[in-house]
N, C-alpha and C positions, 0 to 999 in steps of 0.2 A: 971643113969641120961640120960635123952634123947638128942640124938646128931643132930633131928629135926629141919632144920629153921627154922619151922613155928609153931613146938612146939604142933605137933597133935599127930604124934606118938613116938611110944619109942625109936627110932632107924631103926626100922627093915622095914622099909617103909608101913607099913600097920595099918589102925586103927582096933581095934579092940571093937566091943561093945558086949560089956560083957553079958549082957539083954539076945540079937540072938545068942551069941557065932558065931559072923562072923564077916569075915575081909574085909575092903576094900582099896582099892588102895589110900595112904596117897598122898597132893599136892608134897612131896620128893621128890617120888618114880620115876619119870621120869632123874632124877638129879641122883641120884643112879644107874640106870640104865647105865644111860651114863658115870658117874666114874668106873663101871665096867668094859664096854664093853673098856675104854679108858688105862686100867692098862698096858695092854702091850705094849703102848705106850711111848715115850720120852715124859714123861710129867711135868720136871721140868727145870728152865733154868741151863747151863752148866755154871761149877764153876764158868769162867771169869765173865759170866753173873749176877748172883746173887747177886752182888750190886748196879745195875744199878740203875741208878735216877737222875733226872733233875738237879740236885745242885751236880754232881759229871762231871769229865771228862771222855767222852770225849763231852759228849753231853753239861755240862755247857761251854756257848761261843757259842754255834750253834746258829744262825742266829735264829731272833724269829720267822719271817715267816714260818719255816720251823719247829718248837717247837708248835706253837699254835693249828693247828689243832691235834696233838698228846696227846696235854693237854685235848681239848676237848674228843677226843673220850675215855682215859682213864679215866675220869670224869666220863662220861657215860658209862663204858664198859659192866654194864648190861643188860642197855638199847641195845644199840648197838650190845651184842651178841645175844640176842633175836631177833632184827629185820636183823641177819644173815649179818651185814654190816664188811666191812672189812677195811683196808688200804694193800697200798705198796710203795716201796722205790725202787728209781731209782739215780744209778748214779755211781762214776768210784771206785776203789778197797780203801779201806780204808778209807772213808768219813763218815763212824758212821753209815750204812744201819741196818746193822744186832745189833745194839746196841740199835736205836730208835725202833727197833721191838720189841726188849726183854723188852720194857717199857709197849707195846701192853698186852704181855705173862704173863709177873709180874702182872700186873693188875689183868685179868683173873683169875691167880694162888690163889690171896690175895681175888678174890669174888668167889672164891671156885666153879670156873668154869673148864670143860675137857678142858685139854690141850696136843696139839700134837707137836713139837719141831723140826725140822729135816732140814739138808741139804738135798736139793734131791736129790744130789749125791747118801750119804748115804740112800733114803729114796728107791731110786731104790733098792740099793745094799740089802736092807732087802727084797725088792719081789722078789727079784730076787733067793732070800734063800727058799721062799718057795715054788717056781715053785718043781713041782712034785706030790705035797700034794694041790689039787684045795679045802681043807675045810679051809686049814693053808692061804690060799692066798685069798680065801673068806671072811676069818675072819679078818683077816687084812685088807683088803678094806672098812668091813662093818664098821670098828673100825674105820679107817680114816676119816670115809663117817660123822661119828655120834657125834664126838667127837665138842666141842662146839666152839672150837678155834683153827684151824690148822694151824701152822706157819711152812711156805717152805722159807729154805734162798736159796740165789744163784741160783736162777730159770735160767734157759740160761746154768748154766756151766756145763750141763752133756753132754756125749754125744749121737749125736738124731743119732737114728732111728725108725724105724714104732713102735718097741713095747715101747721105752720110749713115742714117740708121743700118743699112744695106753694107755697106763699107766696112763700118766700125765692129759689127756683130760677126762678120768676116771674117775681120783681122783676129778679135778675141775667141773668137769657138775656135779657129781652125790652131791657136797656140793651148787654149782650153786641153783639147781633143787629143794633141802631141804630147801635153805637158812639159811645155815651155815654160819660162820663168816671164814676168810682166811687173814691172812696177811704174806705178798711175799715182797722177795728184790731179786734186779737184777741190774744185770752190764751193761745191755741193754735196749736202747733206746726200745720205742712200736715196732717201725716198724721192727728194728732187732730182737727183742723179739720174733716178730709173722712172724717171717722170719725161728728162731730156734725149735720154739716150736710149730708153727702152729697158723692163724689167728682165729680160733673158739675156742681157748683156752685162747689166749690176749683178744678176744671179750670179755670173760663170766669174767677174771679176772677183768676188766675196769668198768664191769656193779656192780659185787659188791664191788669194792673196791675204784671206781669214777679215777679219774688222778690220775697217780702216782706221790708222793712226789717228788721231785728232789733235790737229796743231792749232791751239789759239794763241791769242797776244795781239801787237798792236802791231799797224806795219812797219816791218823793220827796215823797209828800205828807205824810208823817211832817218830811221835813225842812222843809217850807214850813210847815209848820201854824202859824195864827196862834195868837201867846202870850196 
């Protein structure tokens, strides 16, 4: 049975007519492509995360203003990762940043979209594994570059110098430039932001991602913590 959305080919992203005995490129085959190139990627959300959802805590109780634009763009998340738009979440440790993103991620994952998952902590710590091998760190960029939805939490809290600046300005101009989708959370304010990371990197994050959200409140994860 064909596993096709659009229900042209058999799976294997190619139609094929039988008549010429030739194949050609199924409308899939691009969406394939990029779940390929995306495997080696963190592309499902982390246990905690997996049951996130509007009618759950900690997000049930969040302020609406701060809920409604999140409603809309997961609505749309089709639309929205096609036109390479993104969000981001700004504000102090524990306020739900990285939990309203993973509503961003869920979505995607549920419209059988690439998805790429990562602290950048950790996101450096993987390039940093391949330095040696330039096809291994090649292909991990190109992976990052192509992937339809790339979620960086914790932006700010690595620490800089030239080559994380180098890295990072990388990752974001070369999804920039494609018009890739990106959603980023961070503990700092813009102008801190582009103090730690560099101002041509807040530039390009602001242009596709518009104002960042602003999450205040106290940390919630003192309020959830298990007894």
């Amino acid at each position: 049975m064909s596993d096709c959305p659009h229900g042209r080919c058999d799976g294997t992203g190619f139609v094929i007519d039988e008549a010429t005995n030739t194949a050609t490129d199924c409308t899939c085959r691009p969406l394939r492509i990029s779940r390929a190139k995306a495997r080696r990627l963190e592309a499902r959300l982390p246990r905690k995360y997996q049951g996130v959802s509007f009618d759950r805590p900690p997000i049930l109780g969040m302020p609406e203003p701060v809920l409604r634009p999140i409603r809309r763009f997961v609505h749309d998340i089709e639309d929205n990762l096609d036109a390479g738009r993104g969000m981001w979440f700004m504000g102090p440790v524990g306020t739900g940043k990285t939990t309203l993103a993973m509503l961003i991620s869920q979505a995607a994952i549920k419209a059988e979209r690439s998805v790429a998952i990562y602290s950048l902590p950790r996101l450096l710590n993987l390039i940093r594994d391949t330095i040696g091998s330039e096809q291994s760190t090649l292909g991990l960029l190109d992976s990052l570059a192509r992937v339809d939805l790339l979620h960086l939490d914790d932006l700010g809290a690595e620490n800089t110098s030239d080559w994380v600046l180098e890295q990072l300005y990388s990752i974001v101009n070369t999804r920039y430039e494609d018009e890739r989708s990106l959603v980023v959370t961070t503990n700092l304010y813009p102008e801190d932001l582009a103090a730690q990371i560099g101002e041509r990197t807040v530039s390009r994050i602001t242009e596709m991602c518009g104002d960042p959200i602003p999450v205040e409140g106290s940390d919630r994860r003192r309020e959830y913590r298990p007894a």
